[in-house]
Every structure is written in C-alpha cells, then in structure tokens.
C-alpha positions as CSV (number, residue, x, y, z in Angstrom):
1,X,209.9,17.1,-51.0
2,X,209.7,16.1,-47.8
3,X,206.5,14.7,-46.2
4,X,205.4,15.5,-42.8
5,X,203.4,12.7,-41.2
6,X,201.2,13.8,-38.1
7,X,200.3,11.1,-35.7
8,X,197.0,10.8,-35.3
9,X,195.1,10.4,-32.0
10,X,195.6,6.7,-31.1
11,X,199.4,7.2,-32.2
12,X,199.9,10.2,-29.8
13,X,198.6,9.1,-26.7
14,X,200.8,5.7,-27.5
15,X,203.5,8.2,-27.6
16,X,202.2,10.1,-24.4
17,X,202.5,6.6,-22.6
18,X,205.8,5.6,-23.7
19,X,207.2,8.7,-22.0
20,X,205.4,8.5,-18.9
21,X,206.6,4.7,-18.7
22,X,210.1,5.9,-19.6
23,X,210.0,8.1,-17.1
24,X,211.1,7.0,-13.5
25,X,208.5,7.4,-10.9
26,X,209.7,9.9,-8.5
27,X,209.3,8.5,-4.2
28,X,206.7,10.0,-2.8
29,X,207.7,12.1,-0.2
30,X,204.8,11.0,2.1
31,X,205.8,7.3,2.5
32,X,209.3,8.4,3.5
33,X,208.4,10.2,5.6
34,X,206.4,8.1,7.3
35,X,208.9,5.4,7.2
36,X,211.4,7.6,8.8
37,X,209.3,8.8,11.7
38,X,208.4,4.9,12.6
39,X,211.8,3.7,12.8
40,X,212.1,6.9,15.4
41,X,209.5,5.5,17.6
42,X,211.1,1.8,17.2
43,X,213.9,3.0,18.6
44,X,212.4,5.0,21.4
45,X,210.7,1.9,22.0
46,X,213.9,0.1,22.9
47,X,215.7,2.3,24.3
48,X,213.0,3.1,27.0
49,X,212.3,-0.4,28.1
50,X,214.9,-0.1,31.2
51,X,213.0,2.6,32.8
52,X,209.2,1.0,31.8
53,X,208.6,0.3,35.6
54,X,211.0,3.1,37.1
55,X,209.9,6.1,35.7
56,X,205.9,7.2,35.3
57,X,206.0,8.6,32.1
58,X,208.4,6.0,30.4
59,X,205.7,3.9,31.5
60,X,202.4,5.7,29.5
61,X,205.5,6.4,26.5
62,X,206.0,2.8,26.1
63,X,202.9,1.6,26.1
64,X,201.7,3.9,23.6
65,X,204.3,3.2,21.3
66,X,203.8,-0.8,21.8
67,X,199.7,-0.1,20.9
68,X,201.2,0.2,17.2
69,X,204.8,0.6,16.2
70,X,205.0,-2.2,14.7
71,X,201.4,-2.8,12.8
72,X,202.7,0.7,11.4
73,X,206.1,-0.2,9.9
74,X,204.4,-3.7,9.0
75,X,201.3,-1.8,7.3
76,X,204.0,0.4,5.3
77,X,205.7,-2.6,4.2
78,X,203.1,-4.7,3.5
79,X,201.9,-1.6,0.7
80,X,205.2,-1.3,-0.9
81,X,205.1,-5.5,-1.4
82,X,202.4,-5.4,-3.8
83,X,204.3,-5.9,-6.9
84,X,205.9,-9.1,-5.1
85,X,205.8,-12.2,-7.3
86,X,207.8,-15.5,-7.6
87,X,209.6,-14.0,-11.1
88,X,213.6,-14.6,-11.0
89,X,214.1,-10.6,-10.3
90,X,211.6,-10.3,-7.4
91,X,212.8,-13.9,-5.6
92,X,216.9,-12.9,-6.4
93,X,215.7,-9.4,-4.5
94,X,213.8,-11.3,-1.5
95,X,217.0,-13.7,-0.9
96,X,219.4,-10.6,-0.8
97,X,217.2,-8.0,1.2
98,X,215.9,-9.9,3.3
99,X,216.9,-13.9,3.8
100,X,220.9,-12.7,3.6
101,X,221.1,-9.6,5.8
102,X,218.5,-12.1,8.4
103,X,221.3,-14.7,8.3
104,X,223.8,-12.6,8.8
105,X,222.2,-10.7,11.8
106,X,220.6,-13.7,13.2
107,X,224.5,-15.1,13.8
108,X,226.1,-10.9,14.9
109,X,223.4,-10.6,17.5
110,X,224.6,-14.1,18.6
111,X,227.7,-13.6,18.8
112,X,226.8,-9.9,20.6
113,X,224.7,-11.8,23.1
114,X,227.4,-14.7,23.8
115,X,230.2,-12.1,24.3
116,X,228.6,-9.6,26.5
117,X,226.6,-11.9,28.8
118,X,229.3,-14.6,29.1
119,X,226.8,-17.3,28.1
120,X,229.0,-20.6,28.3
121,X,227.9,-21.8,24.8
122,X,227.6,-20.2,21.6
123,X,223.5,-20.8,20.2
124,X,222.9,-20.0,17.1
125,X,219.4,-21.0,15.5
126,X,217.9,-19.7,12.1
127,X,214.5,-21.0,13.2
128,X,214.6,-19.2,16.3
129,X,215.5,-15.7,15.7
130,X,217.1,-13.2,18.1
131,X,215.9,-10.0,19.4
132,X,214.7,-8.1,16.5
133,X,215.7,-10.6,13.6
134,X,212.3,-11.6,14.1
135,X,210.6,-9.1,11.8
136,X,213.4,-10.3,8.8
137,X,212.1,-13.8,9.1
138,X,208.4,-12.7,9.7
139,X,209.0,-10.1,7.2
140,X,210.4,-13.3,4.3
141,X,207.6,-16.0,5.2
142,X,205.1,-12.5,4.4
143,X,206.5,-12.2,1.2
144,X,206.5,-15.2,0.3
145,X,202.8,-15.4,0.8
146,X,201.5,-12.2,-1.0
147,X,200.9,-14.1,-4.4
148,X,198.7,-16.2,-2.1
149,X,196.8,-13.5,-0.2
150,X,196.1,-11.5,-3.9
151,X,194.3,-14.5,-5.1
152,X,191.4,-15.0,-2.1
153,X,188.4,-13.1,-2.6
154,X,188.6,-11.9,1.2
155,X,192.2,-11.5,2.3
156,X,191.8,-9.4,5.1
157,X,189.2,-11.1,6.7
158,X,191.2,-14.6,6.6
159,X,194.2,-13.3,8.0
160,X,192.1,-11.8,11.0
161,X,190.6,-15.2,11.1
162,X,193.8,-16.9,11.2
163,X,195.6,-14.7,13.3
164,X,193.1,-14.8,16.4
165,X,193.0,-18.7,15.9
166,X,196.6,-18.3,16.2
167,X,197.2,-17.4,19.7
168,X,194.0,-19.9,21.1
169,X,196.7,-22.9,21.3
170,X,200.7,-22.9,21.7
171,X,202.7,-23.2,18.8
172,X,206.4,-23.9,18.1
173,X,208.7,-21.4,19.1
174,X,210.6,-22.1,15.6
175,X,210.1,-19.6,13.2
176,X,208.0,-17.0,15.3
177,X,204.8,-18.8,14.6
178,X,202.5,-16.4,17.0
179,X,204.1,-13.1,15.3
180,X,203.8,-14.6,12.2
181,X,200.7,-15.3,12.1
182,X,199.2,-12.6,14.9
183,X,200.5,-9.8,13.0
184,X,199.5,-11.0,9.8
185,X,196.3,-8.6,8.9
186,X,198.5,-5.4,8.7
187,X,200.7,-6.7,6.5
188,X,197.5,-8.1,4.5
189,X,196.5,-4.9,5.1
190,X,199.1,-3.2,3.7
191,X,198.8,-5.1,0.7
192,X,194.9,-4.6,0.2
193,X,195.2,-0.2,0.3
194,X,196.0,1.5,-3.0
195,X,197.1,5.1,-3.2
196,X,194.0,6.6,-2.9
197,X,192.9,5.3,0.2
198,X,195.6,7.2,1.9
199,X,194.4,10.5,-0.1
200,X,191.6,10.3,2.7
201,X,194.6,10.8,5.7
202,X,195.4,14.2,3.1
203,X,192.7,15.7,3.5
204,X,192.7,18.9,5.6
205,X,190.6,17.6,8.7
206,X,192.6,14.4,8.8
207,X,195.4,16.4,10.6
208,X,193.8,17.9,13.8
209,X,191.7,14.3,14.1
210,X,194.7,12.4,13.7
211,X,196.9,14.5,16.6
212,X,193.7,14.4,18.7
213,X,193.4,10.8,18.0
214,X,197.2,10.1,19.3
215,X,197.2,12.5,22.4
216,X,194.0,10.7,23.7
217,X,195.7,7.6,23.1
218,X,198.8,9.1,24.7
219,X,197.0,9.6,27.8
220,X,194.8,6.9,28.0
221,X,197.7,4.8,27.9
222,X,198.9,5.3,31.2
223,X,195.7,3.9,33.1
224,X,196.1,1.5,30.7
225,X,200.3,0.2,31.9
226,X,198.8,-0.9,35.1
227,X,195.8,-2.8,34.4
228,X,197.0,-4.7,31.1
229,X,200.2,-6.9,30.8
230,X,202.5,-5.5,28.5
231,X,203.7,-9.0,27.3
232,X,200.5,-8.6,25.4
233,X,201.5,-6.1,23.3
234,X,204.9,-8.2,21.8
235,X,202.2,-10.3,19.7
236,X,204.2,-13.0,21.1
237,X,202.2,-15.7,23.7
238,X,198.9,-17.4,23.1
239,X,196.2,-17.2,25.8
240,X,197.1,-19.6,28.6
241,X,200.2,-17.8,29.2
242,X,198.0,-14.6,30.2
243,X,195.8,-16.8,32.5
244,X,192.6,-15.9,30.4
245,X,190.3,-18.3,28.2
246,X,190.1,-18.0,24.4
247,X,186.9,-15.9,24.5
248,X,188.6,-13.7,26.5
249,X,192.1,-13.7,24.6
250,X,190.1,-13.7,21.6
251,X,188.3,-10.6,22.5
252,X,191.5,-8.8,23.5
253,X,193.7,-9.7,20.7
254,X,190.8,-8.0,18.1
255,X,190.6,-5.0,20.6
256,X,194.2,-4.4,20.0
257,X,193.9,-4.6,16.7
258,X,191.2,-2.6,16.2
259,X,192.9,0.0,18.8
260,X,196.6,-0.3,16.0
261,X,194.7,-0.1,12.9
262,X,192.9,3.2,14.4
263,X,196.1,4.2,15.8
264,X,198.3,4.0,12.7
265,X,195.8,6.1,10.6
266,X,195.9,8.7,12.8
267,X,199.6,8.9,13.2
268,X,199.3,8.6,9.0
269,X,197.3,12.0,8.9
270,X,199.8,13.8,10.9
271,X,202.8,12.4,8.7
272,X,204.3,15.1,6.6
273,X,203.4,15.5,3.1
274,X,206.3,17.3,1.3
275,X,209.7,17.2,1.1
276,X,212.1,17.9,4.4
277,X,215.7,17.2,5.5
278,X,215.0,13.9,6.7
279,X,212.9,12.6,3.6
280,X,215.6,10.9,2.3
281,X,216.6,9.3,5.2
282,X,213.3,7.1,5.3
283,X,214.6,5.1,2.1
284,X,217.3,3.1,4.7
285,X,215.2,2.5,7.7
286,X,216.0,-0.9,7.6
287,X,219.9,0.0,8.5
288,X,218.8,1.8,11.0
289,X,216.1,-1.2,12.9
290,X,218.9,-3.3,12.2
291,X,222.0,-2.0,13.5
292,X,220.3,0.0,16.2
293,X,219.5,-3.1,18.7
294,X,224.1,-3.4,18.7
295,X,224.0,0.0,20.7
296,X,220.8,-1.0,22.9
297,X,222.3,-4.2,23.6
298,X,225.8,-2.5,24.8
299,X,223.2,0.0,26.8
300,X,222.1,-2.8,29.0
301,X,225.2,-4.7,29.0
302,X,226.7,-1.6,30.7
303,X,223.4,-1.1,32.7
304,X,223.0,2.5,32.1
305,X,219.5,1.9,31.1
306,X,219.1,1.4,35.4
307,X,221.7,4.1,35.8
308,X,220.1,6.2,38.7
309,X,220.4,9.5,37.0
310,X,218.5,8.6,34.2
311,X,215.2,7.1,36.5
312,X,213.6,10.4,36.3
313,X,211.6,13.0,33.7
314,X,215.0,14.7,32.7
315,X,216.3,10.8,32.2
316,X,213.2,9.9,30.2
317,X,213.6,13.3,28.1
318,X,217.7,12.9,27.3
319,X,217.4,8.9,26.5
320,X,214.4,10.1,23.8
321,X,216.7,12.4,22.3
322,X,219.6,10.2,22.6
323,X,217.0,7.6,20.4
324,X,216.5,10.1,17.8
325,X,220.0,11.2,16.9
326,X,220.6,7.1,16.9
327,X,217.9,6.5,15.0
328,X,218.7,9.7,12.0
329,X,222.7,8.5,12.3
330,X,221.9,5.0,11.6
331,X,220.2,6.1,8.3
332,X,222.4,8.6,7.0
333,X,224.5,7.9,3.9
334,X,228.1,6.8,5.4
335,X,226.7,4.0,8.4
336,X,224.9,3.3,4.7
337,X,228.2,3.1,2.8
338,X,230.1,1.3,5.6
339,X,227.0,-1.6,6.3
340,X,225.4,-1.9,2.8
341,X,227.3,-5.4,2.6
342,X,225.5,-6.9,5.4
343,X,222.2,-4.8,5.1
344,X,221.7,-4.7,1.6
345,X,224.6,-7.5,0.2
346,X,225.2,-8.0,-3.4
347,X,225.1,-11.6,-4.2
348,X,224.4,-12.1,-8.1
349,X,227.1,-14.3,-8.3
350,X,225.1,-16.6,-6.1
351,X,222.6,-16.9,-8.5
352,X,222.4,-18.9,-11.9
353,X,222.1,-17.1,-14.9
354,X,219.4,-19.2,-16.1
C-alpha cells in the first residue's frame, strides 16, 4: 500500500519559497521605461548644444534638461547597484560592463577627435576621460564604493557633505574628481530607495503633480538661461572658476540639487507604468549613451549643428526628432548585435578560474 505523506505547514511554505526563488524575477516595466525615456533626453541634450545661444527655445530646452538628466540616469543606476559587492561574479561583471567598454571608448573617441579635428598629436589618457566616458569612469569608482556607502549609518547625508566640500577648492583634472564627487548623492541616493518608495510616484495624484511639476520647471528655465552660467550645470568646476565665494557656491550647488532631486521625481511620476513598444529598449541604454556622442561628434565636425536652416523653431523641432529616432536606433536589437563586443565584451578568458 502506498502511503501518502502531506507536508505540513512549515514544509509547504518551504516549498512555496523554493518556487518563487526558482522563478526568475520578471523587469519591471517601470524602470525601463524610465531608463529609456532618460537616454532620450541625453541625447536631446547633445544634440541641441549648437543652437543653446542661437535659438530661444533651444535655450529654455537645454537648460531644463541640464537641471537633471543626469542626477536621473545616475539615481536609476545607483538603485539597480544595490546588490553590488566585491564577490568574484559581481567584480568579473564591473571589469567587463564597465572598466572594458570605458577603455575601449575612452581610446575610439580619441581617435574620433584626432581624425576629425586634425589635432597634430594623438592623446590618449585613461585618467582623463573624453566627452561622455566620464560617466563610465564615474560610474566604476561609484561602484566600487557601494559596499562602503551600505555600511555608514548616514550615507546620504555624507555624500552631500562631501560633495559640496568638493567644489570649495580645485582638484585634479585626473579621474573627474568634481563629477565624481559632486554627483555623488544621487547615486547614494539611488542606492538608499527600496521599491516601495517609488510606489509613492504610482499613486494616482503623483501624475498631474509630476507634469505640473516639469512644465513649471520648463518655463522657469528660460529666465533662468540668462541669469545663471550654464557651465554650472556640467557638475564640473569648483567655485573660483564662477567668480563667487564658497558660501555662495556652496549655497548654489545644494539649490541645484535640491531643484534635480525634485525634478527627477516628478519626471518619475509621469514615467509609464506598463508595458509599451519601447520597454524593452530601456534594458540597452548604455549602447545607445555610448555610441550616440560618434554621430554628435560627426554633427559638429560637419557644422550642421550652426547650419542656418536649423537656427530657428522648425530647426529646434526636426533636430529633437532627429534625437529621438537616434536615440530608439541605437538601442534596438541589431546596433546591439553588431556593438555588444565593445559595449558589453565577453572577457572570461581574462579571468582566473580560481
């Protein structure tokens, strides 16, 4: 006869969690989404810069995208590199996605930059990033931190502390020092939120406050292009090279962060929630920052950015659009298929199998 044995309580629910672990979390649309529509606005950010003092409304657009771009994509990445840790898998993962592809970008934008502009010697410096390699490097020495951050009582608050300390003295141009340290709180940020605190931006008010939010912003920042020096906004200089004092710096550097952090949670509300054609495009944002700055680059090289067609609203209007379709292209699955060695290499046979 055979005996039937039914698991008990404390066996089924050890059951009931074997599955779910078993299981493979699905993304969350949400994030993607979000990850997708920031790259859009990097982009846009670029690719307007040639008609900043030309054109009125290029002018407002990219100072409002400058107010927090980049705390946004650095808040986003500074949630999903919670799980970071010095174990073989993570560090093997940090070295190919990120210290490889930065190498390797570091010395094409070189090369790009010696070609085009006809400089008469080739420079190429790992401690002093290029263009937009920047945020790889930034984005490496961050990582490499977040075992530290998870282990002080008050994260946040130290890397505000040590970010407006940053910009009261010069540092080294070597590594991005000011950026690294300036834009330190979102990514601290980014590590301190957990998934409910972005069930608040869900919420149904969160929308129409959020869009409210932005178009004030919007407008606001077009008195705000010609009394503030948009050098300010790269996170870049400390305060003598703005002509102010310390206080003053000081003062401004935690108004702009203040103005990002509010900034980036109401573009969060307005974010999508479900599913939609271009969800899947947010998992390979990163080919598209990367490879985007080749085609900006070229842009300028050729001068159409100054073209005098383009200085005008229906100039403004086509080079958005134009940033957009670059921006979705560069994500899509072949520029994936055909770039995946530089922006996502495989090197495991660079690594021991210890």
């Amino acid at each position: 006869m055979t005996q039937i044995t039914v698991p008990g309580p404390a066996q089924a629910k050890q059951t009931a969690q074997a599955a779910q672990t078993a299981v493979p979390k699905a993304r969350d649309p949400f994030f993607d989404n979000a990850k997708y529509l920031a790259i859009l606005l990097v982009v846009i950010g670029h690719s307007i810069v040639g008609m900043r003092t030309t054109v009125e409304a290029a002018g407002g657009l990219y100072t409002f995208l400058h107010l927090f771009h980049m705390p946004l994509f650095i808040v986003i990445t500074g949630y999903f590199s919670r799980t970071f840790s010095f174990s073989r898998r993570k560090a093997q993962r940090l070295l190919t996605n990120v210290g490889v592809p930065y190498v390797i970008f570091e010395v094409a934008y070189s090369l790009w930059e010696w070609h085009f502009n006809h400089k008469p010697t080739l420079e190429i410096s790992l401690l002093n990033p290029i263009y937009l390699t920047w945020f790889l490097l930034a984005l490496f020495l961050w990582r490499l931190s977040t075992p530290v951050w998870q282990q002080i009582r008050w994260p946040l608050g130290v890397a505000v502390g040590i970010s407006l300390l940053a910009y009261t003295a010069p540092l080294a141009d070597d590594l991005e020092m000011h950026r690294v340290f300036g834009l330190a709180p979102f990514y601290v940020l980014g590590l301190c939120l957990r998934p409910e605190h972005f069930e608040v931006l869900r919420r149904r008010w969160a929308r129409p406050v959020g869009a409210a939010v932005l178009a004030a912003a919007f407008a606001g920042s077009f008195w705000v292009k010609d009394r503030v020096d948009y050098r300010w906004f790269y996170w870049r200089d400390a305060h003598d090279q703005f002509g102010v004092g310390n206080l003053t710096g000081t003062a401004m550097r935690l108004a702009m962060m203040v103005t990002a952090l509010v900034l980036v949670a109401a573009f969060l509300a307005v974010v999508p929630r479900g599913r939609h054609w271009f969800t899947g495009l947010g998992a390979a944002t990163i080919f598209s920052y990367l490879l985007h700055g080749f085609v900006i680059k070229y842009a300028q090289f050729q001068e159409w950015d100054h073209a005098a067609f383009l200085q005008n609203g229906f100039g403004l209007v086509a080079t958005v659009v134009f940033a957009v379709v670059l921006g979705t292209a560069l994500c899509t699955p072949p520029v994936r298929k055909i770039f995946r060695w530089a922006v996502e290499p495989r090197a495991s046979w660079a690594f021991t199998r210890k």
